[in-house]
Residue frames as qw, qx, qy, qz and C-alpha x, y, z in Angstrom:
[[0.000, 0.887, 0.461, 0.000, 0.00, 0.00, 0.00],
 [0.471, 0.012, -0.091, 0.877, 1.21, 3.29, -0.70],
 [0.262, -0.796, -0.479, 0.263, 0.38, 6.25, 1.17],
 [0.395, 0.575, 0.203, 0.687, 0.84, 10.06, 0.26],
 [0.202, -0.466, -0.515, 0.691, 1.12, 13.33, 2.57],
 [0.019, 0.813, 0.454, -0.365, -1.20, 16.35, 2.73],
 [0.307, -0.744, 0.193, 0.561, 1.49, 18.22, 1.75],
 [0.336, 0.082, 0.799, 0.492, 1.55, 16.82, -1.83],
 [0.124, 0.687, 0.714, -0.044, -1.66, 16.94, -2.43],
 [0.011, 0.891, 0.184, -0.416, -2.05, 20.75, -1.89],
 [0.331, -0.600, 0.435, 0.584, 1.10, 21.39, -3.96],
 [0.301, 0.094, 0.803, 0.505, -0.18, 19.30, -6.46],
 [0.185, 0.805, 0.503, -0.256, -3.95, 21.34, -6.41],
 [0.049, 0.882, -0.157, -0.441, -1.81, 24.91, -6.61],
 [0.103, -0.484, 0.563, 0.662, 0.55, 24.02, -9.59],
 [0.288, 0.181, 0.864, 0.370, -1.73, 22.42, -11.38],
 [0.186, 0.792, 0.569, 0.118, -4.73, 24.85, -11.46],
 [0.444, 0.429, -0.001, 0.786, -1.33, 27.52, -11.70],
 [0.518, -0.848, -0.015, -0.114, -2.60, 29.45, -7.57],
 [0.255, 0.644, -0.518, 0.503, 0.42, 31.31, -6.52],
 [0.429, -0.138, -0.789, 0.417, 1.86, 29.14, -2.96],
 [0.119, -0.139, 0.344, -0.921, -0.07, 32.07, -0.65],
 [0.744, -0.184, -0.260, -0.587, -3.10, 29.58, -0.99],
 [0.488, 0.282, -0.797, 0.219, -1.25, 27.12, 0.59],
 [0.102, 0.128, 0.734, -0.659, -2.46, 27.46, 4.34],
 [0.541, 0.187, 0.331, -0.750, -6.13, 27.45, 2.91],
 [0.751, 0.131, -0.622, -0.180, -6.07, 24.47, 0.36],
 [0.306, -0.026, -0.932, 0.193, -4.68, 22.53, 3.59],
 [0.434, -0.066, 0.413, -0.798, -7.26, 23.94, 5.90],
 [0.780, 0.126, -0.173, -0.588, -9.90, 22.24, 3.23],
 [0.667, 0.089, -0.723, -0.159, -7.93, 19.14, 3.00],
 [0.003, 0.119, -0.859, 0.498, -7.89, 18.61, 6.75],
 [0.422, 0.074, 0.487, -0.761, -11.26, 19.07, 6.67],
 [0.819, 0.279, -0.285, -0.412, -12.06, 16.81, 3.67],
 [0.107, 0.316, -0.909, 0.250, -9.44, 14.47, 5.73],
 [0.196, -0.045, 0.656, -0.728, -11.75, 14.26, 8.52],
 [0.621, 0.255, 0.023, -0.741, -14.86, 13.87, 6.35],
 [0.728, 0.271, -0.540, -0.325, -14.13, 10.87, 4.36],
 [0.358, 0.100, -0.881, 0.293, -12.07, 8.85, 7.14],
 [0.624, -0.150, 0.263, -0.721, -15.95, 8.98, 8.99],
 [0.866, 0.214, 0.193, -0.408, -16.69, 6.16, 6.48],
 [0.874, 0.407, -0.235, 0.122, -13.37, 5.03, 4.56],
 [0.835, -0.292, 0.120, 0.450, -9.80, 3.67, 5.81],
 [0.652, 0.671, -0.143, 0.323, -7.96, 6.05, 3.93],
 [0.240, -0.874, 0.406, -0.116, -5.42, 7.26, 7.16],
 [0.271, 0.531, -0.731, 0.334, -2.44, 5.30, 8.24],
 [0.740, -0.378, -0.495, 0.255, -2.38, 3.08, 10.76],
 [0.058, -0.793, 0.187, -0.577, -1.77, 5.28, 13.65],
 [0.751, -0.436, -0.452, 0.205, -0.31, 4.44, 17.34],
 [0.043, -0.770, 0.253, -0.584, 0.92, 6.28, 20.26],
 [0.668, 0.005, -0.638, 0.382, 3.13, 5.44, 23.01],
 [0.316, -0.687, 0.055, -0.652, 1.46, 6.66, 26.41],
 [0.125, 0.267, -0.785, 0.545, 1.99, 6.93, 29.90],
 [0.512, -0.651, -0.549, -0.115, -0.21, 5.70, 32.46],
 [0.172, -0.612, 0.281, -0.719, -0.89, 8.19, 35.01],
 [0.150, -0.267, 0.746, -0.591, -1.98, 7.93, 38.76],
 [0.721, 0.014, 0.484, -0.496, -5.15, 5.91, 38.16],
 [0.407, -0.070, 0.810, 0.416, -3.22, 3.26, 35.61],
 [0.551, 0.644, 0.527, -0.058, -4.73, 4.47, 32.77],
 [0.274, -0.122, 0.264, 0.917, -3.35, 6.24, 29.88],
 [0.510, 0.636, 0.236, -0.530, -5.59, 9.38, 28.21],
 [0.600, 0.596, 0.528, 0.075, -7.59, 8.99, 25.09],
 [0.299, 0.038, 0.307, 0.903, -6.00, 11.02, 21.94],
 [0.295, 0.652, 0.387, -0.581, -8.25, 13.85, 20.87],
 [0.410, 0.318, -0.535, -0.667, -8.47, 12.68, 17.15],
 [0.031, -0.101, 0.989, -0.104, -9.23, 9.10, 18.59],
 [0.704, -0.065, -0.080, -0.703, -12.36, 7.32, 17.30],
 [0.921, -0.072, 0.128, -0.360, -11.49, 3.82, 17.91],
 [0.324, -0.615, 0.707, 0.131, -8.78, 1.44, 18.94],
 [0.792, 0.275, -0.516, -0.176, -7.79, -1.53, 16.62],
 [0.827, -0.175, -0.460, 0.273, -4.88, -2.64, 19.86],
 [0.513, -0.749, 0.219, -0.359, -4.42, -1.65, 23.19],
 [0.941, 0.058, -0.300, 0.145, -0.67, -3.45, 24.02],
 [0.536, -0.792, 0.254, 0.144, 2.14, -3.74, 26.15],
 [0.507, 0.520, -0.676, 0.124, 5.99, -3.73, 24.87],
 [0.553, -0.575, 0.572, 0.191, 7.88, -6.47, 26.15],
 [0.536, -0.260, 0.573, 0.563, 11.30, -6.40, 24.20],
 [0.072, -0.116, 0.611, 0.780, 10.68, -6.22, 20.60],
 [0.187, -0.358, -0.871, -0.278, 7.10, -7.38, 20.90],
 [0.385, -0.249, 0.109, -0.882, 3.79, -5.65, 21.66],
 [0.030, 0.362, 0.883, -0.297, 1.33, -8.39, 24.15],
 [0.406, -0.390, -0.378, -0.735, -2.09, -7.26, 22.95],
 [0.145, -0.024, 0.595, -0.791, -4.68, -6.63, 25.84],
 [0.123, -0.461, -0.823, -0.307, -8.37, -7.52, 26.19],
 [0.203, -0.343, 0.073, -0.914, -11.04, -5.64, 27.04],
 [0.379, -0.396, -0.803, 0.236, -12.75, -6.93, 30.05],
 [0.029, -0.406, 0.046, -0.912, -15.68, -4.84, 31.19],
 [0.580, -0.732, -0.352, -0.065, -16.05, -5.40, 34.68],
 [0.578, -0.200, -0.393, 0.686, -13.02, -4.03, 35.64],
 [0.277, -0.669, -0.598, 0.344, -13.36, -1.23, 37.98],
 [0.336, 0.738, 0.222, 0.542, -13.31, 2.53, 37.01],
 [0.334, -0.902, -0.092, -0.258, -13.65, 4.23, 40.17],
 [0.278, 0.516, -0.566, 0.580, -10.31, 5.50, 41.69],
 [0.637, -0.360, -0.542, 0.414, -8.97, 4.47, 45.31],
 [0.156, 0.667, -0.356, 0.636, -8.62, 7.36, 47.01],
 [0.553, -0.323, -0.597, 0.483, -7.67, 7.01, 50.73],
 [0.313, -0.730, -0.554, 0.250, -8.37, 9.29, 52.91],
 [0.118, -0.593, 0.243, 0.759, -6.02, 12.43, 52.14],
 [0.665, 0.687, 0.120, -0.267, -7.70, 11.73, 48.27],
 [0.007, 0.618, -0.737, -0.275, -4.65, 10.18, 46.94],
 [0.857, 0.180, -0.388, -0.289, -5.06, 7.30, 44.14],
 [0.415, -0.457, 0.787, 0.008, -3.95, 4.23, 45.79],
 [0.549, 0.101, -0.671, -0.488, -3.96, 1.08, 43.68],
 [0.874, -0.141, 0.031, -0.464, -6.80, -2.23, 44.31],
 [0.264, -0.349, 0.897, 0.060, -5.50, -5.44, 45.88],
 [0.543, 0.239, -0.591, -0.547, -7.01, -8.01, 43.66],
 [0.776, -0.250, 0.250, -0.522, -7.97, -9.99, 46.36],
 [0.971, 0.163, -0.160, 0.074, -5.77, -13.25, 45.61],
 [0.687, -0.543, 0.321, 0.360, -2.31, -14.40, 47.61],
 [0.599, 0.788, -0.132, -0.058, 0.11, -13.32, 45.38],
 [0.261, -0.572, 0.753, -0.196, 3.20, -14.61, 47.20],
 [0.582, 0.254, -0.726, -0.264, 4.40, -17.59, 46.50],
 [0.161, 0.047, -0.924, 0.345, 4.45, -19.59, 49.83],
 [0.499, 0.222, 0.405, -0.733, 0.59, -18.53, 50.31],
 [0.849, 0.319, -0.246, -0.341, -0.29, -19.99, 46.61],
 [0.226, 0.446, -0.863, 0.073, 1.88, -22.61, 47.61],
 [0.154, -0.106, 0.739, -0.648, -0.08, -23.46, 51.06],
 [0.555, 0.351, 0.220, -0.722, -3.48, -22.60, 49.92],
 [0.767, 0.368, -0.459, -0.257, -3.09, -25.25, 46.33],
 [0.630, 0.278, -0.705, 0.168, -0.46, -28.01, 46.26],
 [0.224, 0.282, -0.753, 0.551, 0.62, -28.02, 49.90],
 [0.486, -0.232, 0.400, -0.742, -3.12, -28.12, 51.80],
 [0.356, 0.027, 0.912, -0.201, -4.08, -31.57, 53.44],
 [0.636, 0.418, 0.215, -0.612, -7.67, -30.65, 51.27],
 [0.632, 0.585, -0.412, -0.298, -5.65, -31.00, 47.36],
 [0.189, 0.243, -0.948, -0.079, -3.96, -34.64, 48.49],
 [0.364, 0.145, 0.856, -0.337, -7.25, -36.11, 49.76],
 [0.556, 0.598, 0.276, -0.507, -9.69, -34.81, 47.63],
 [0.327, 0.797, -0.374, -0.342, -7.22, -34.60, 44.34],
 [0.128, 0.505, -0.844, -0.125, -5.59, -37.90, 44.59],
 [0.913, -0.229, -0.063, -0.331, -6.77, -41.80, 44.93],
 [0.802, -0.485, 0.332, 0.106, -5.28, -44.79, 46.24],
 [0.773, 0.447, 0.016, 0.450, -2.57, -44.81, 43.11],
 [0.239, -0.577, 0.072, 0.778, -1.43, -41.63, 43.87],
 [0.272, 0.425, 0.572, 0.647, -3.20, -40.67, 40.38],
 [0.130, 0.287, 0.021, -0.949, -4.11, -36.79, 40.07],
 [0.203, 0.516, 0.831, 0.025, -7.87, -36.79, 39.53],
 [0.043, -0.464, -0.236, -0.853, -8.13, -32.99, 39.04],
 [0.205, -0.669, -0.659, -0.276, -11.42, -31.81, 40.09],
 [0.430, -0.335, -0.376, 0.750, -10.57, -28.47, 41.84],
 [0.070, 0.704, 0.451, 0.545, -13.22, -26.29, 41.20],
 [0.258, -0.962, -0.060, 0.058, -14.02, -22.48, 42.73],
 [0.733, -0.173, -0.022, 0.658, -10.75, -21.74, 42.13],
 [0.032, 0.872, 0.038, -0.487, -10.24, -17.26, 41.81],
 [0.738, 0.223, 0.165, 0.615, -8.12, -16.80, 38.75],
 [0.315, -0.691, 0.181, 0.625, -5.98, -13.26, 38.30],
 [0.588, 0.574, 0.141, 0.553, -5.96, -11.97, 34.46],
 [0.187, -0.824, -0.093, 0.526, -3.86, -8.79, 34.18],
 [0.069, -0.079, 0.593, 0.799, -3.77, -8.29, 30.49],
 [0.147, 0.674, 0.586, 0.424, -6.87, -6.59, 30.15],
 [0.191, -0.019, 0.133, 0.972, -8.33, -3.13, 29.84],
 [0.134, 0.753, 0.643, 0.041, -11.76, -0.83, 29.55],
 [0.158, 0.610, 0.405, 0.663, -12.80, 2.29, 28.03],
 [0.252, -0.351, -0.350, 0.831, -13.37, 5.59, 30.15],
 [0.125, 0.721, 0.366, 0.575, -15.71, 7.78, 28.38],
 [0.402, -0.862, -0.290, 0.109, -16.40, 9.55, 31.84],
 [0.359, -0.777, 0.243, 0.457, -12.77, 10.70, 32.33],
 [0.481, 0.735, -0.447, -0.168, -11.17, 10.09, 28.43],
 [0.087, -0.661, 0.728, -0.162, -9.17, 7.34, 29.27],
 [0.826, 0.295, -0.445, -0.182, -8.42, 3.87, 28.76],
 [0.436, -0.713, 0.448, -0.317, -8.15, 1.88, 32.20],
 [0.616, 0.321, -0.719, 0.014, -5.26, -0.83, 32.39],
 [0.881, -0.366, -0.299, -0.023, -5.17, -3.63, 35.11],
 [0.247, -0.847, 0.409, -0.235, -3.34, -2.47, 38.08],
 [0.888, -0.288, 0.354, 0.049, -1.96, -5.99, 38.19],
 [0.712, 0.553, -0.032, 0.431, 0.11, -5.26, 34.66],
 [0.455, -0.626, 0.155, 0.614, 3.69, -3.80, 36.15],
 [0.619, 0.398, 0.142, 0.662, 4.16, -1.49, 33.28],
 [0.270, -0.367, -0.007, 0.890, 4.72, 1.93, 32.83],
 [0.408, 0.416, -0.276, -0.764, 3.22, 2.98, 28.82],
 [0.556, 0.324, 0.765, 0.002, 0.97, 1.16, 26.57],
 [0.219, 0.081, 0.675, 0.700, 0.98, 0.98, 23.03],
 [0.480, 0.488, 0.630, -0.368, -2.46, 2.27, 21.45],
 [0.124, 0.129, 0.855, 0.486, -3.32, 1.08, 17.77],
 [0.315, 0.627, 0.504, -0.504, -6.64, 3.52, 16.57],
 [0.470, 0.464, 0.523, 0.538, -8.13, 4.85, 14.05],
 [0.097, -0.324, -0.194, 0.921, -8.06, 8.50, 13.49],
 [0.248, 0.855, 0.416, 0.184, -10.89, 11.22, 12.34],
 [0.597, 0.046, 0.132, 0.790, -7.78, 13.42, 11.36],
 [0.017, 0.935, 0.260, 0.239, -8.80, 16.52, 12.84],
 [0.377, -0.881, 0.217, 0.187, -5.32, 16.92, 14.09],
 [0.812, 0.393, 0.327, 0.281, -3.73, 16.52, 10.57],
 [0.236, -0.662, 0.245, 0.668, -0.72, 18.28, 9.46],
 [0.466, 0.549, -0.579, -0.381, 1.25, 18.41, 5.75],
 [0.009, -0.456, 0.888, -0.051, 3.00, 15.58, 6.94],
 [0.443, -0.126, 0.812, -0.358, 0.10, 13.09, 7.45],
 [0.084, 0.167, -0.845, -0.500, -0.07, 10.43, 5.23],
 [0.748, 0.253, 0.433, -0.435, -3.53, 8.79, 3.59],
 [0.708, 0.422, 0.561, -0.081, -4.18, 6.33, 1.34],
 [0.131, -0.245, 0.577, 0.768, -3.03, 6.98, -2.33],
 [0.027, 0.393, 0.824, 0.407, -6.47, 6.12, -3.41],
 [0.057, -0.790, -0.587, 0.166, -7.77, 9.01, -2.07],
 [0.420, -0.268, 0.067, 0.865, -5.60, 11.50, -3.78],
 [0.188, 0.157, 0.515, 0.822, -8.14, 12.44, -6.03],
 [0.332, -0.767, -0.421, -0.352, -11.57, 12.68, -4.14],
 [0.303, -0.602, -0.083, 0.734, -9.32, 14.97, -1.61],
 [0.208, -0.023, 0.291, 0.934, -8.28, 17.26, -4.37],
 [0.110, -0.544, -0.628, -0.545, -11.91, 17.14, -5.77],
 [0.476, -0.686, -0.524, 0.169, -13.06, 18.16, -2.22],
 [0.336, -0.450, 0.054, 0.826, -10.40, 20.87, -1.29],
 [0.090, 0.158, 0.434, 0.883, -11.45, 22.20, -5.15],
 [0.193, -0.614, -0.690, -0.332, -14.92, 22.04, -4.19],
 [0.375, -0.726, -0.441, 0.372, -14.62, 24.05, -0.81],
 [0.278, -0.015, 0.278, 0.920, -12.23, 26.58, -2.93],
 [0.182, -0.379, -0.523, -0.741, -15.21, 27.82, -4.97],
 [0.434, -0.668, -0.598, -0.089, -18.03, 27.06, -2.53],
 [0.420, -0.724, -0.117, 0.534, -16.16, 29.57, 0.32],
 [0.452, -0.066, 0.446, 0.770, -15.08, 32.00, -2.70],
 [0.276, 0.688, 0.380, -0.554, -17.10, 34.72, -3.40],
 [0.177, 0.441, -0.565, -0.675, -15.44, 35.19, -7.23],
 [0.014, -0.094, 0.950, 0.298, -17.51, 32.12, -7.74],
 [0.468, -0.166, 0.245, -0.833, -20.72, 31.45, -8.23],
 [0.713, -0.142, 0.432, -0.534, -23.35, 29.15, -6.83],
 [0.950, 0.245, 0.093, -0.171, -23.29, 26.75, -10.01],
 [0.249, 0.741, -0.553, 0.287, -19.77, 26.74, -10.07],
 [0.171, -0.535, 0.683, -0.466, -19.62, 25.58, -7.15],
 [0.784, 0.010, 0.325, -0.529, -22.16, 22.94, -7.53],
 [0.851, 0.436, -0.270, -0.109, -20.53, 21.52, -10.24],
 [0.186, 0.449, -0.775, 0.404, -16.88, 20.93, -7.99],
 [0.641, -0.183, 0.375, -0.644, -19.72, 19.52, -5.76],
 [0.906, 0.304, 0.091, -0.279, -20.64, 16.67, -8.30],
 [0.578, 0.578, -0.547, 0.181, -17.06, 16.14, -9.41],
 [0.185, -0.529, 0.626, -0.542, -16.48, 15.13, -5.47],
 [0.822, 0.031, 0.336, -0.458, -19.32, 13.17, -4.99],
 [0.786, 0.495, -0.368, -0.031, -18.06, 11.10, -8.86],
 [0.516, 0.411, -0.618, 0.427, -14.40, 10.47, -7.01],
 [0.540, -0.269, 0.671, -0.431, -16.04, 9.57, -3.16],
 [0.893, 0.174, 0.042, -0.414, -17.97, 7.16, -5.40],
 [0.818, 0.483, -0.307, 0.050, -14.93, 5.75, -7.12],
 [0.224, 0.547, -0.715, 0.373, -12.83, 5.71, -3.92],
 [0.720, -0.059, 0.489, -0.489, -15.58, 3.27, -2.35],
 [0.956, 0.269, -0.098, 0.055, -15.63, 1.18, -5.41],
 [0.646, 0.592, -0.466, 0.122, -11.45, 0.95, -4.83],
 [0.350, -0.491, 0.287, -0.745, -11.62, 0.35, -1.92],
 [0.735, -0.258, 0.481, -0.403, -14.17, -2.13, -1.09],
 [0.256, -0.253, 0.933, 0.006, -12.81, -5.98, -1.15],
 [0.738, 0.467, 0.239, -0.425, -15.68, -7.12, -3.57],
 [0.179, -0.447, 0.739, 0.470, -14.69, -9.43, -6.05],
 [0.525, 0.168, -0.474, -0.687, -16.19, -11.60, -9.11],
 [0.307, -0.053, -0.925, 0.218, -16.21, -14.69, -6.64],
 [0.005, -0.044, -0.433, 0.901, -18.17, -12.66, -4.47],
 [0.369, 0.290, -0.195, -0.861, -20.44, -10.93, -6.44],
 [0.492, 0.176, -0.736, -0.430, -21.20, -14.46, -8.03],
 [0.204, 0.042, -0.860, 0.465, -21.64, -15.73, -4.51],
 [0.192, 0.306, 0.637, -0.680, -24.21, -13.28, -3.27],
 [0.636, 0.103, -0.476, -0.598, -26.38, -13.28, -7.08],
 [0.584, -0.094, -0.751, -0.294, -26.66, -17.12, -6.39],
 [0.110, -0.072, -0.729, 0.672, -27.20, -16.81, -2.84],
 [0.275, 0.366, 0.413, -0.787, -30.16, -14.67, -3.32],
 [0.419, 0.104, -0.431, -0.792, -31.68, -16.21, -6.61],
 [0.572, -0.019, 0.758, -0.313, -34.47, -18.75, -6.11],
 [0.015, 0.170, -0.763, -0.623, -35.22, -21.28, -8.91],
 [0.640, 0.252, 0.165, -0.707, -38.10, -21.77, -10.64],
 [0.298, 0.095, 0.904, 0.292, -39.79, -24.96, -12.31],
 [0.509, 0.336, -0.251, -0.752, -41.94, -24.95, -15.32]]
């Protein structure tokens, strides 16, 4: 996949329709804002990710282009441990009395010579667990488990609480953006080089008083033509497909 910046784009708008560079900061304005518009409904951004801290209530905050995560991971070494989202964990901060976050004990021995005592070593797990072979029969049910690779959503505070039981520090976060905090520099899609331009041309004219109304309608319709044609390149539809859901949905007839 190749992927083009903002900064093109505009450059390519002004030398082609021969606008001297002083348009420059208002062609991008449009394209950020024809950025934002299309990536509502098409992929056309980058993969985006950001490496954030967790603050005092383990949690790291929500970007403020952020419409939705793809992964929510931890580094360890070269590798990223992907997280689940597990919504019962708790939202509501500890505070102790002076209102200072403490973190939640998770209610399970975490020390080894307690899980040691409390499993393997208790008179219960060799009577109950074993028969006269000495064959392990299992059956040890009610037993608490301890995940600490998961995660939940904040809307209330922005933020994106991690399991105080993960010892990190920053988590990885894998989202999509609604590039309203788009520079030159930020790359989209190559298939969307043209229903940008068409857009940025369309907002030219439409916010342009030298133009008039049907003018502008027509950069309107040229936009719409190339959103159309960057949906059809887009979408993963093939003749297998296509051939798939015709006979899916035909019913035969006898005569």
């Amino acid at each position: 996949m190749t992927f083009i910046s903002l900064d093109k784009i505009v450059k390519n708008i002004l030398l082609r329709r021969r606008y001297p560079l002083h348009y420059y900061i208002e062609f991008l304005v449009y394209a950020k804002d024809g950025l934002a518009t299309i990536a509502k409904d098409d992929e056309i951004l980058a993969g985006r990710y950001k490496v954030l801290p967790l603050n005092d209530n383990h949690a790291i905050e929500i970007p403020t282009d952020y419409i939705d995560y793809t992964s929510v991971s931890a580094r360890i070494g070269q590798y990223l441990q992907p997280l689940v989202e597990d919504n019962a964990l708790n939202l509501v901060p500890n505070y102790d009395s002076d209102f200072v976050i403490q973190p939640y004990s998770s209610g399970v021995a975490t020390d080894t010579a307690t899980q040691q005592y409390n499993g393997y070593l208790s008179p219960y797990w060799w009577v109950a667990n074993w028969n006269v072979y000495g064959e392990n029969l299992g059956r040890q049910f009610g037993g608490v488990g301890v995940n600490s690779d998961t995660f939940k959503i904040n809307k209330a505070r922005n933020e994106i609480k991690i399991n105080e039981n993960l010892d990190v520090t920053e988590i990885v976060l894998e989202y999509v953006s609604n590039g309203m905090d788009a520079d030159s520099a930020t790359q989209i899609d190559w298939y969307a080089k043209d229903c940008l331009e068409a857009y940025c041309m369309w907002q030219f004219k439409e916010n342009n008083r030298t133009y008039s109304a049907s003018e502008a309608e027509l950069e309107r319709q040229k936009y719409i033509n190339q959103r159309q044609i960057l949906r059809a390149e887009l979408s993963d539809l093939t003749i297998t497909k296509l051939k798939r859901i015709v006979q899916k949905n035909s019913i035969g007839v006898k005569y």
